[in-house]
KOLTI-908269 format. One record per residue (C-alpha): x, y, z; residue in three letters. Coordinates in steps of 0.25 Angstrom, whole numbers, padded with zeros to 4 digits, always signed. Layout:
BEGIN
XYZAla
...
//
This chain:
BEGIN
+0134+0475+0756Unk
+0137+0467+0767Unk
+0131+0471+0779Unk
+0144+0468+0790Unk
+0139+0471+0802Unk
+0150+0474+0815Unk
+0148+0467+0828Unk
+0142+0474+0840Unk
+0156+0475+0846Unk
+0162+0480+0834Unk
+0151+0490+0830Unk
+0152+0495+0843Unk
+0167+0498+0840Unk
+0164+0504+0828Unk
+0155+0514+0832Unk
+0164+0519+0843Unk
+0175+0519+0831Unk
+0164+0530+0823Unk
+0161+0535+0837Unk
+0176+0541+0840Unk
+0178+0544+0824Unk
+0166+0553+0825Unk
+0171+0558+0837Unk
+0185+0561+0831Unk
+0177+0569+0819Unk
+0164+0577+0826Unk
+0174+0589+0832Unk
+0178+0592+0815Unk
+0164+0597+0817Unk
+0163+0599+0801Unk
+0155+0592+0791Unk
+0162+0580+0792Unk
+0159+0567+0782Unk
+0168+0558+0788Unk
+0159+0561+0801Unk
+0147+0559+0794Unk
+0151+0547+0788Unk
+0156+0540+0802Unk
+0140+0545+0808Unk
+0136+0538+0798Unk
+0144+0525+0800Unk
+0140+0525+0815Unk
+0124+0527+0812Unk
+0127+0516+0801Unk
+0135+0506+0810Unk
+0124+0508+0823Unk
+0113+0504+0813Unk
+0119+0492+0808Unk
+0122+0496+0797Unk
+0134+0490+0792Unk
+0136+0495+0775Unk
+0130+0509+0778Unk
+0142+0509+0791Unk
+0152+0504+0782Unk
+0148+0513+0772Unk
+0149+0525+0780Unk
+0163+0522+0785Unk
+0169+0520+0773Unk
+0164+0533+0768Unk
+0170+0539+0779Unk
+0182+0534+0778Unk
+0182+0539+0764Unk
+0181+0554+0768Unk
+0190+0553+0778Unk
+0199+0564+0770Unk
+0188+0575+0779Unk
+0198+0573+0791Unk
+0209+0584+0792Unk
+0218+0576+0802Unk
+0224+0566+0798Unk
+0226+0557+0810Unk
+0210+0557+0812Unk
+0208+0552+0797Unk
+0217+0542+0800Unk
+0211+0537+0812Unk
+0197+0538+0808Unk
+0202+0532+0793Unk
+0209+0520+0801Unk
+0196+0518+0811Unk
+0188+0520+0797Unk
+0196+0508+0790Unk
+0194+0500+0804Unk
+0180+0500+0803Unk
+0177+0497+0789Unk
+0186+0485+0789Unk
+0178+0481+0803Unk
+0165+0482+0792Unk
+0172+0475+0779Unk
+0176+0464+0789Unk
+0163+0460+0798Unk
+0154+0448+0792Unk
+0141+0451+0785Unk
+0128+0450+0791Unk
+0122+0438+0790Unk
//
């Protein structure tokens, strides 16, 4: 693995992107993995954890079929794609 790491800027921006998607999520009040995984992702990306954060936003973009309407799967989906690209693009640590 590569072990990427984000900027402080850009980790701050990312957090507050999981942030408001967890926000948009916690009143479906159900068991809910795409929430769990996007926890996770925050935890991951606090701890400087970079494969484990990527990891767990790419899982959650792969269940993302648990949403019922449509134009919030897009948005997470489209806030999802932004931030793995952001990982798959930032340099390896040194």
């Amino acid at each position: 693995m590569n072990h990427a790491t984000l900027s402080p800027a850009k980790r701050e921006t990312n957090i507050t992107q999981l942030d408001q998607m967890i926000a948009a999520l916690e009143p479906l009040r159900e068991p809910n993995p795409l929430l769990e995984h996007l926890h996770s992702a925050r935890v991951y990306l606090l701890g400087a954890m970079p494969d484990e954060y990527l990891l767990s936003i790419e899982s959650a973009k792969q269940v993302l079929d648990v949403l019922p309407d449509g134009n919030l799967r897009s948005s997470v989906d489209n806030t999802l794609s932004s931030l793995i690209n952001e990982m798959s693009h930032e340099s390896p640590q040194g």
